[in-house]
C-alpha positions in Angstrom: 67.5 55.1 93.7 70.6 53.7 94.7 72.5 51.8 92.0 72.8 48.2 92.5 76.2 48.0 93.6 75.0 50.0 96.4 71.9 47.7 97.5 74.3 44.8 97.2 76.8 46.2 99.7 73.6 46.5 101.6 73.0 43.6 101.8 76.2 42.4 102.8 76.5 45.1 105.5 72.9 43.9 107.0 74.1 40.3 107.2 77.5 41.1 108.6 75.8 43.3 111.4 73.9 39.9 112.8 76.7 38.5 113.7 77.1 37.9 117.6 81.2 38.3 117.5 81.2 41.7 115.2 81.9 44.7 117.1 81.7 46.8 114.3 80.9 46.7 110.3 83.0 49.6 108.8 82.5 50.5 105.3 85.7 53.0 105.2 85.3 56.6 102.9 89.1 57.1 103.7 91.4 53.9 103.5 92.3 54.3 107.2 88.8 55.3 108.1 88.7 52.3 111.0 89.2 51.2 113.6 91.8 48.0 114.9 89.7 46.5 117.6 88.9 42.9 118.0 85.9 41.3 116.0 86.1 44.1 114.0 84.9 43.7 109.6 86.0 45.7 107.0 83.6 45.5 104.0 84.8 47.4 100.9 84.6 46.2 97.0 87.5 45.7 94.5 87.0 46.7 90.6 83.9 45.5 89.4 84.3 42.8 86.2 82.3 42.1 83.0 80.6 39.2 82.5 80.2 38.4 78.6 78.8 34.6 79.2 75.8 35.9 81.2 75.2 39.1 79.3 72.2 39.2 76.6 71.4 41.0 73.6 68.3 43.2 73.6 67.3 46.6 73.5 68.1 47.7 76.1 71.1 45.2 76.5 71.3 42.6 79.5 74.9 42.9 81.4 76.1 41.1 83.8 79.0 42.3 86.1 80.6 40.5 89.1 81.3 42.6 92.2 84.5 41.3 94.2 82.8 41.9 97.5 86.1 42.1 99.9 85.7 40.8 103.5 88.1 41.4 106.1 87.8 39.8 109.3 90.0 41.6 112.3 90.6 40.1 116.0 92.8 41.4 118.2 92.5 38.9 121.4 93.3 40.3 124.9 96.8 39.3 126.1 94.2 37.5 128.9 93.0 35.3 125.8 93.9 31.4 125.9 92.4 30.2 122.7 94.7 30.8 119.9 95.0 33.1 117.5 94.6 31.2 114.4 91.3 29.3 115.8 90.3 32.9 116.8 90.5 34.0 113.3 89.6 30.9 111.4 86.1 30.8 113.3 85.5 34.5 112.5 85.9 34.1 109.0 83.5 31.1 108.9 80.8 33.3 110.9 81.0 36.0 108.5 80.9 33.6 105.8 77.7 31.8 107.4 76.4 34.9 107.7 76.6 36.5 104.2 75.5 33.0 103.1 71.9 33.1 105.2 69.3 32.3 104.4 70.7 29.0 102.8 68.0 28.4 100.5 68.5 32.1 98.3 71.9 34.0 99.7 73.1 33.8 96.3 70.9 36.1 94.9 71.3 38.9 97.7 67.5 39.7 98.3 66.7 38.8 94.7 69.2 41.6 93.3 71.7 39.0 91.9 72.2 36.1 89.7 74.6 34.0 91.6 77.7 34.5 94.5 80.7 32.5 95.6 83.5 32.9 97.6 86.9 32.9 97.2 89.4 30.9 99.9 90.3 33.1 102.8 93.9 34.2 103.2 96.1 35.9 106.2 97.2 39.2 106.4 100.6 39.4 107.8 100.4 41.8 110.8 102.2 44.9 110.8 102.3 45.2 114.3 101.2 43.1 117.8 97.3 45.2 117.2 95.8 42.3 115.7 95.5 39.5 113.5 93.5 39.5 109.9 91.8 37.1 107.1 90.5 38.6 104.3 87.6 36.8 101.5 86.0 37.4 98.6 82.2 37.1 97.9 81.9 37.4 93.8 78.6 38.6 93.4 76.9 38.2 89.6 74.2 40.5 89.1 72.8 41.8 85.9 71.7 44.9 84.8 69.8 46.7 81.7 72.2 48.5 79.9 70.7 52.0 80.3 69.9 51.7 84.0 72.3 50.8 86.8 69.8 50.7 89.5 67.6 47.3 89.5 68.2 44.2 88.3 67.5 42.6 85.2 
C-alpha cells in the first residue's frame, strides 16, 4: 500500500484534474519535468513537518505531520488575449483552490485520510521570461499516523 503522503497527493491530483481551465496536472520526477503552457498546475510537496500538539501517546504512538502541499498555477495567455494577466491568474488560483476545497462539507480531511487542511495566501512568481505568468499556494494538510505504519491514517 501506498504511504499516506502518496494517497494525499492523490487526492489533490484528482481534484486538480476537474477543473475546466487545467490543461494539464504535472507531478514532476525531474525539477524541469513540465511543461510552460497556459492553464497549466504544478503539484509537488515541500518537507513534511511534525506536529507535537496533535500527536498522542500509545503503543503504537499517534503522529501527526503536516504536508505543505505546493500549488502552482501557470497561464500563459495568447498575445490574442484581452483580459489581463493578473485577473487571468488571480481566477486560476481561486479555481484550483475551489477545487481542492470540494466537497465543502469534508475537503479538509482529503477522503477521510486527514485531520484538517488550510491554505496559505497565494503569491507571484516573477517571470523569467514573456512564457508565462505564475501564482503559487500552499494547502497544509494535517494527517496522523501510527507510529510503526505510514500507510493509513490514524
Amino acid at each position: 500500500m501506498p504511504s499516506l503522503v502518496t494517497q494525499i497527493m492523490d487526492v489533490a491530483e484528482n481534484r486538480l484534474r476537474q477543473l475546466e481551465t487545467c490543461s494539464a496536472v504535472y507531478r514532476p520526477n525531474r525539477k524541469s519535468d513540465f511543461q510552460i503552457k497556459d492553464g497549466a498546475i504544478i503539484l509537488t510537496h515541500e518537507d513534511i513537518e511534525s506536529d507535537a500538539e496533535l500527536s498522542a501517546m500509545g503503543n503504537p504512538a499517534k503522529v501527526a505531520w503536516i504536508l505543505p502541499i505546493n500549488i502552482t498555477c501557470i497561464v500563459a495567455p495568447s498575445m490574442d488575449d484581452e483580459v489581463p494577466i493578473d485577473e487571468r491568474m488571480n481566477d486560476f488560483v481561486v479555481e484550483a483552490m475551489d477545487a481542492l476545497s470540494d466537497p465543502q462539507a469534508s475537503w479538509y480531511t482529503f477522503d477521510d485520510l486527514a485531520i484538517n487542511a488550510e491554505f496559505t495566501p497565494p503569491v507571484a512568481i516573477e517571470p523569467a521570461d514573456d512564457s508565462g505568468r505564475a501564482m503559487t499556494f500552499n494547502c497544509r494538510v494535517t494527517y496522523r499516523v501510527d507510529e510503526t505504519s505510514q500507510t493509513t491514517s490514524a
